[in-house]
N, C-alpha and C positions, 0 to 999 in steps of 0.2 A: 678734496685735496687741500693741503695747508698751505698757507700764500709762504713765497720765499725772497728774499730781501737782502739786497745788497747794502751793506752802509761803508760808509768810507770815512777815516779822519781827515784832519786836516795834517798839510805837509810834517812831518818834525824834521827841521834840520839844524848843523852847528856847524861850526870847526872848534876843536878844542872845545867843547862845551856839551851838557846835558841838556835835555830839550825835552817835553811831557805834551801832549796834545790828546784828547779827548775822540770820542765817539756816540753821542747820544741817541737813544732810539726812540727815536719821535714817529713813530707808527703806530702808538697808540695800540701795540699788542704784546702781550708776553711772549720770548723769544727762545729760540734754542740754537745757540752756534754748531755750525756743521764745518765753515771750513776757516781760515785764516789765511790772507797772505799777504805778505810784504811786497811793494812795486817800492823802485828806487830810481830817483831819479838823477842821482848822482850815480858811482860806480865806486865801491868798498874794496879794498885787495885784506884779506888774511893778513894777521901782523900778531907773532908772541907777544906785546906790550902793547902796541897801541893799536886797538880796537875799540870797538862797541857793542851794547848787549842792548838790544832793543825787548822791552817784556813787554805785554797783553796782559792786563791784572783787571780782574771784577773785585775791588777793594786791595785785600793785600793777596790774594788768592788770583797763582797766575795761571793763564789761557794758555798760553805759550810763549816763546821765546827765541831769539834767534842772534850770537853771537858772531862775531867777523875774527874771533880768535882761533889762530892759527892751530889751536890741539884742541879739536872739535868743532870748530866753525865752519862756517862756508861764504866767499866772498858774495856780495851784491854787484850784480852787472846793470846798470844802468838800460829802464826799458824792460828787464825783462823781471817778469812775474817768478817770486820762489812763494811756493804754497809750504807752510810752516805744519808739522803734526802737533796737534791737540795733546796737550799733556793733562790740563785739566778735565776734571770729569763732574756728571751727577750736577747739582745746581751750582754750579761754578760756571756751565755752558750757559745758564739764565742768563736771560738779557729784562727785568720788569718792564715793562709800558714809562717809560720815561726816562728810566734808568741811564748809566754810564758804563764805559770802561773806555781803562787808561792804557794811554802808551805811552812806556818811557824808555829813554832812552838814555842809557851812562855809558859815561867811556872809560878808559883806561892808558893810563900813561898819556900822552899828548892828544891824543885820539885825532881820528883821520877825520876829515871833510866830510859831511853825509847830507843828504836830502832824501826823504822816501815817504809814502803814506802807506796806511794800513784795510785793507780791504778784508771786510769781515762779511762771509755768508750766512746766515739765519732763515729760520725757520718760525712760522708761528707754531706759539704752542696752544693748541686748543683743548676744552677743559671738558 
């Protein structure tokens, strides 16, 4: 059975501002993401204008995503875990033995308060 592995970034948070924070896998195994999910430890409300778009990118190629806009987003409750679906597929889900992926974070218009980290599920992949 293939070992599974939780990594976590470190916080991104702003007011008014963009923020980018990291995830490196230092397991020392080639990976396959199975799950995604944002913990917030601030609390986000839905806003037409001013929101946030939090992506998951392996390069420019993104994992997922998760907006706080109001036509098609969903707010961040503070505490509580929202599990994100995987939009990316095929080796986009790679993670290499050393490798990275980013979480950034832009806003729009004033953009609200946030604080949150990113919990990434994986999988080894065996050869």
């Amino acid at each position: 059975m293939a070992d599974i592995y939780d990594l976590q970034s470190t916080p991104v948070a702003g007011t008014d501002a963009t923020d980018t924070a990291y995830i490196h896998n230092a397991t020392g195994q080639k990976l396959r993401i199975l799950a995604v999910s944002i913990v917030p430890k601030t609390s986000v409300a839905t806003h037409a204008s001013n929101y946030i778009t939090t992506s998951i990118k392996k390069g420019s190629d993104t994992i997922t995503a998760h907006t706080t806009n109001s036509s098609g987003g969903s707010a961040l409750t503070a505490g509580t875990v929202k599990d994100l679906s995987l939009t990316g597929t095929g080796k986009i889900l790679e993670i290499d033995a050393g490798g990275v992926i980013s979480i950034d974070v832009a806003k729009a218009g004033t953009g609200p308060a946030y604080s949150h980290y990113i919990s990434v599920k994986a999988m080894e992949i065996r050869s």
